[in-house]
C-alpha positions as CSV (number, residue, x, y, z in Angstrom):
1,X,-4.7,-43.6,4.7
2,X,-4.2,-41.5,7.7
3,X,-5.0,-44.5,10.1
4,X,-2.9,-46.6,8.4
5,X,-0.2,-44.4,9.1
6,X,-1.2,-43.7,12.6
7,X,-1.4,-47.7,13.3
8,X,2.1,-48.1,11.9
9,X,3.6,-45.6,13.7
10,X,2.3,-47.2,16.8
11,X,3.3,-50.5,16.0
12,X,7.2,-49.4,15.5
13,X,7.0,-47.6,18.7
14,X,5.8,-50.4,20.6
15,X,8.4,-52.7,19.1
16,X,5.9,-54.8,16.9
17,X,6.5,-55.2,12.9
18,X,4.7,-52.6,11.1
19,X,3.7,-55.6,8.8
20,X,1.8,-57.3,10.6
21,X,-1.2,-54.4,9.5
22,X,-2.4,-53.8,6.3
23,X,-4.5,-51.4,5.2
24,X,-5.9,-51.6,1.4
25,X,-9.0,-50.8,-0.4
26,X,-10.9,-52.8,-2.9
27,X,-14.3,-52.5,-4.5
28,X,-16.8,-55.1,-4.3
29,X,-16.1,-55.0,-8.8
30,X,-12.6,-55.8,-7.8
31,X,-12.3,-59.3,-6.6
32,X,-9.2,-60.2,-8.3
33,X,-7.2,-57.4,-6.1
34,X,-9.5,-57.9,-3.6
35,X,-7.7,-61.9,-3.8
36,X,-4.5,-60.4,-4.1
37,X,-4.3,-58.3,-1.0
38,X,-5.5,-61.1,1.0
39,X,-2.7,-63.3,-0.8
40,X,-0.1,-61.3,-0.3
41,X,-0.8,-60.1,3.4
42,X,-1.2,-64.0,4.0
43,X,2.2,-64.8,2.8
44,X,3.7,-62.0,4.6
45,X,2.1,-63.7,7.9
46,X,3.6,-66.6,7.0
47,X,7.0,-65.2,6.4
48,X,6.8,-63.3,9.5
49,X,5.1,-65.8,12.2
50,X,2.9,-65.9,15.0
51,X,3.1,-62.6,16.7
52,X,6.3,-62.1,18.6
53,X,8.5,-64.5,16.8
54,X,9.8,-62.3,14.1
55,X,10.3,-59.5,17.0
56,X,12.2,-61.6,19.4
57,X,9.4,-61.7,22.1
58,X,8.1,-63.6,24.3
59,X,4.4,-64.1,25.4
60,X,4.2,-62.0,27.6
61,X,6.5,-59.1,26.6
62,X,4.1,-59.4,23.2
63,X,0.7,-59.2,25.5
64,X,2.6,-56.3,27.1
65,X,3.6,-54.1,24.0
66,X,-0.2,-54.9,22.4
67,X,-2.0,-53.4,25.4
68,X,0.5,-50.2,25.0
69,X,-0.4,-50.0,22.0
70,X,-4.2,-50.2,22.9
71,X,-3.4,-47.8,25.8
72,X,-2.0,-45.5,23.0
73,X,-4.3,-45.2,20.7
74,X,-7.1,-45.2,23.3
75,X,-5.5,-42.1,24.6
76,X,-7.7,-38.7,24.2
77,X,-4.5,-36.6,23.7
78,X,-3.6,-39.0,20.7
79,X,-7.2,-39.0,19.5
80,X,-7.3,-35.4,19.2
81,X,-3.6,-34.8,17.8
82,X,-5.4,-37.5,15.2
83,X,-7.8,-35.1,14.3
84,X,-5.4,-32.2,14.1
85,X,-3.3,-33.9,11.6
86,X,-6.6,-35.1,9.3
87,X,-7.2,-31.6,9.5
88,X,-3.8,-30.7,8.4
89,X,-4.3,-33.3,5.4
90,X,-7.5,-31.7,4.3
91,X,-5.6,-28.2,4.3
92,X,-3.1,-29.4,2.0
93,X,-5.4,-31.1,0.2
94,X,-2.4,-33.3,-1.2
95,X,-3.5,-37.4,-1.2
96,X,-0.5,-39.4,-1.8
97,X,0.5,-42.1,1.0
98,X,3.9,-40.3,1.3
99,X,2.5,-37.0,2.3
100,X,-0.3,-37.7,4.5
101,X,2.4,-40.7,6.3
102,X,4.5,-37.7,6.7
103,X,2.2,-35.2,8.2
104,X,0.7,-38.3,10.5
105,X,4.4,-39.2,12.0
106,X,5.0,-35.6,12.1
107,X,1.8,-34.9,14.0
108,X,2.1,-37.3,16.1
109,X,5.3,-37.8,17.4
110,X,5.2,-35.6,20.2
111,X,2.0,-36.8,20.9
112,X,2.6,-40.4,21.3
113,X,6.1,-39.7,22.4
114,X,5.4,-37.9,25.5
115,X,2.7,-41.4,26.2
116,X,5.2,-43.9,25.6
117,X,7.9,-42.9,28.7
């Protein structure tokens, strides 16, 4: 859940819709939700576009905010802010989306923040 969170977070900053990534878990026993994850993100790529539509982009500006993102993520101060807030999760020991999504943003932010000017 944690990366989901961090790949989100990323994709807002960057200027990308946080929809266009989904992260969801099925077991191989569970092919009807396995079919409707797959549905559902589908439609929602439909809805949305080809990359860059939906966000008012162009080409190029898209290409642009993708490899920030890549630069980002590839970043070793992000990596190990990353692992400090997994670390945080563990310690709380709490696994709902909404508290690990907060501790990740709040983890992050600085982070990723002092990457992004």
């Amino acid at each position: 859940m944690g990366v989901d969170a961090l790949v989100k977070k990323v994709l807002r900053d960057v200027g990308i819709k946080e929809e266009r990534f989904s992260l969801q878990w099925a077991s191989a026993a569970e092919a009807p939700l396995f079919v409707k994850h797959i549905t559902g993100f589908t439609e929602t790529m439909r809805e949305l576009g080809p990359i860059g539509e939906a966000e008012g982009l162009t080409k190029v500006e898209v290409q642009e905010r993708i490899k920030k993102a890549l630069d980002l993520v590839s970043s070793q101060k992000v990596r190990i802010s990353f692992g400090n807030a997994t670390k945080a999760v563990r310690k709380d020991a709490i696994w709902t989306v909404e508290h690990i999504n907060g501790i990740i943003n709040t983890k992050m932010e600085k982070s990723l923040a002092s990457l992004s000017e």
